[in-house]
C-alpha positions as CSV (number, residue, x, y, z in Angstrom):
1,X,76.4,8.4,24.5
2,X,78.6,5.5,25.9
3,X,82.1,7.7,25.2
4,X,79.9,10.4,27.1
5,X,78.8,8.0,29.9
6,X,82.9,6.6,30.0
7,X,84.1,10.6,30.0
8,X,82.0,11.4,32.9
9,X,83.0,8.1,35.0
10,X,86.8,8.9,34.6
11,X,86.2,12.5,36.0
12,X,84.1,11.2,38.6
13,X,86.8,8.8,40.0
14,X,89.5,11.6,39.4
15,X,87.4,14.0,41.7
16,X,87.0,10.7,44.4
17,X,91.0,9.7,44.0
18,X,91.1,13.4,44.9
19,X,89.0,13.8,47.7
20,X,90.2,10.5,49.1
21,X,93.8,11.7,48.9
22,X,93.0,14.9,50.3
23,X,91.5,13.3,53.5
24,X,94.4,10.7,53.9
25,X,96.9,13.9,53.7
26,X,94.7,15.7,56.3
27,X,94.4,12.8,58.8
28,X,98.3,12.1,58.8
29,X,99.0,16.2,59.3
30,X,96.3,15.4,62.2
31,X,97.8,12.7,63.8
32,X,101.8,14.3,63.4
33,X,99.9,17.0,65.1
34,X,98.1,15.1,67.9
35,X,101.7,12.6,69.1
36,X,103.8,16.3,69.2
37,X,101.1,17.4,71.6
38,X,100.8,13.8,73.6
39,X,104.4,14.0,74.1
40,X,104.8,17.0,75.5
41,X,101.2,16.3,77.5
42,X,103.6,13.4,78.9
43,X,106.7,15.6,79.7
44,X,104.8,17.7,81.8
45,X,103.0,15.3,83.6
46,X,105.6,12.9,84.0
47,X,109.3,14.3,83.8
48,X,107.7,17.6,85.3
49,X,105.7,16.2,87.3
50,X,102.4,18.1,86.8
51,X,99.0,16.6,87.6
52,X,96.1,16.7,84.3
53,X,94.6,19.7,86.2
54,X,98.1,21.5,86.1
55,X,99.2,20.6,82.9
56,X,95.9,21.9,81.2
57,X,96.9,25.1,82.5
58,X,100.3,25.8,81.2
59,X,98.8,24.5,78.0
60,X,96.4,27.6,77.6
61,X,93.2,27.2,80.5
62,X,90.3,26.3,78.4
63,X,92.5,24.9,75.2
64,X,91.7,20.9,76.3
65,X,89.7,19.0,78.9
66,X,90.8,16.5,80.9
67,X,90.1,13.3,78.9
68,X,91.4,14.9,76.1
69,X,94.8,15.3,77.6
70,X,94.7,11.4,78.3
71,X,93.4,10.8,74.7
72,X,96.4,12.3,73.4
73,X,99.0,10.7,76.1
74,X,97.3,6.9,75.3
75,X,97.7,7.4,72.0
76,X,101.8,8.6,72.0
77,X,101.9,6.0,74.8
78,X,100.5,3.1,72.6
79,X,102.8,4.4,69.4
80,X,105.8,4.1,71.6
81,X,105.0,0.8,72.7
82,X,104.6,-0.6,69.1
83,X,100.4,-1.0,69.7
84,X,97.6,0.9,68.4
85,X,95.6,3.8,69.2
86,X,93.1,3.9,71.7
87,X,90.6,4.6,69.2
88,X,91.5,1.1,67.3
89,X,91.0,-0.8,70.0
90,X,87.1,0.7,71.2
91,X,88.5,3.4,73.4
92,X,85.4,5.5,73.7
93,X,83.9,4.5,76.8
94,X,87.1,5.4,78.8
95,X,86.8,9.3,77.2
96,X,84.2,9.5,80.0
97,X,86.1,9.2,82.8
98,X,86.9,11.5,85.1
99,X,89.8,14.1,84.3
100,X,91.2,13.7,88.1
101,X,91.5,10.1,86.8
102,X,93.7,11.1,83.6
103,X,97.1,10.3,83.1
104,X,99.1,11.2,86.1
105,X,97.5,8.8,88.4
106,X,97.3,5.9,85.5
107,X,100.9,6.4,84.1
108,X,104.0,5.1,85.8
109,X,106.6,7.3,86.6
């Protein structure tokens, strides 16, 4: 019973190492995913000089809302400044703002 008990508590931890892994893999795939998209968010708005409104529709129409775009713009910005993502820091509140108040009127230039 106790070999039985020890047999069935490696294959559980093999099946959590695997799901744990799994996840780790999916969220660095997501976040590769998420600073290509932020940078060239930023390259429209900024070296093309787009405004949030414009930019969402060269991306696609309805492919992103407006505080998504600046979701993914903090978080390249914050990468390329050596910080964190807004998400680390308690971000949330600011997803409500306004879209007209995304990224073109908060980002230098």
């Amino acid at each position: 019973m106790v070999q039985e008990q020890a047999k069935r508590e490696r294959r559980l931890a093999k099946w959590g190492e695997a799901v744990a892994v799994a996840l780790a893999e999916r969220d660095a795939v997501v976040s590769d995913c998420e600073q290509r998209a932020g940078r060239a968010l930023r390259s429209l708005i900024e070296e093309e000089g787009l405004s949030t409104q414009e930019a969402l529709v060269w991306c696609g129409g309805g492919t992103l809302a407006g505080r998504e775009v600046y979701r993914l713009i903090r978080g390249v910005a914050d990468q390329d400044e050596g910080g964190t993502s807004g998400e680390d820091r308690g971000e949330e509140s600011r997803e409500g703002a306004p879209a007209s108040a995304g990224p073109a009127e908060s980002m230098s230039r």
